[in-house]
Phi, psi and omega in degrees: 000144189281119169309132164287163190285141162276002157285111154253183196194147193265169187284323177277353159272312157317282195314317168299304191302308182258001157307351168281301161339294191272003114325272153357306178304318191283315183248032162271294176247345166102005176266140172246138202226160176283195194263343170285315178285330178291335185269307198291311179317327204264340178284342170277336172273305195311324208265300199280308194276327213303322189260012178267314196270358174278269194334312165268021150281341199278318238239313174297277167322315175290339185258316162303339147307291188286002151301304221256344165250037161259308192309322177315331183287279211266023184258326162246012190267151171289088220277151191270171165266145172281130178301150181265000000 
């Protein structure tokens, strides 16, 4: 059994994605396909890309953090005077 996907999508973004789907077919390839072949199209790319390309944003955001917090020493830190 499959772990569910943590990607969702809302009924209203669904709905755009696949109303796009059938754009695309239509004026890509001449094809017109319903709202059903267009839901099932976008439910096998969410299900095959959605989580290798969720993992590298993921992956992407964590190394651009953690760049930008090594960047903290020296871009904010104070150097102290030694007591007297």
């Amino acid at each position: 059994m499959e772990p569910p996907l943590r990607i969702r999508l809302s009924d209203e973004r669904r709905a755009d994605l696949v109303a796009r789907i059938q754009a695309h077919l239509r004026e890509h390839f001449e094809e017109d396909v319903g709202e059903l072949k267009a839901g099932m199209l976008l439910d096998f790319f969410v299900k095959e890309l959605g989580p290798p390309v969720y993992n590298q944003a993921i992956k992407d955001a964590h190394d651009f953090l953690a760049e930008k917090l090594v960047d903290l020493d020296g871009e904010f830190y104070e150097p102290e005077e030694p007591p007297r």
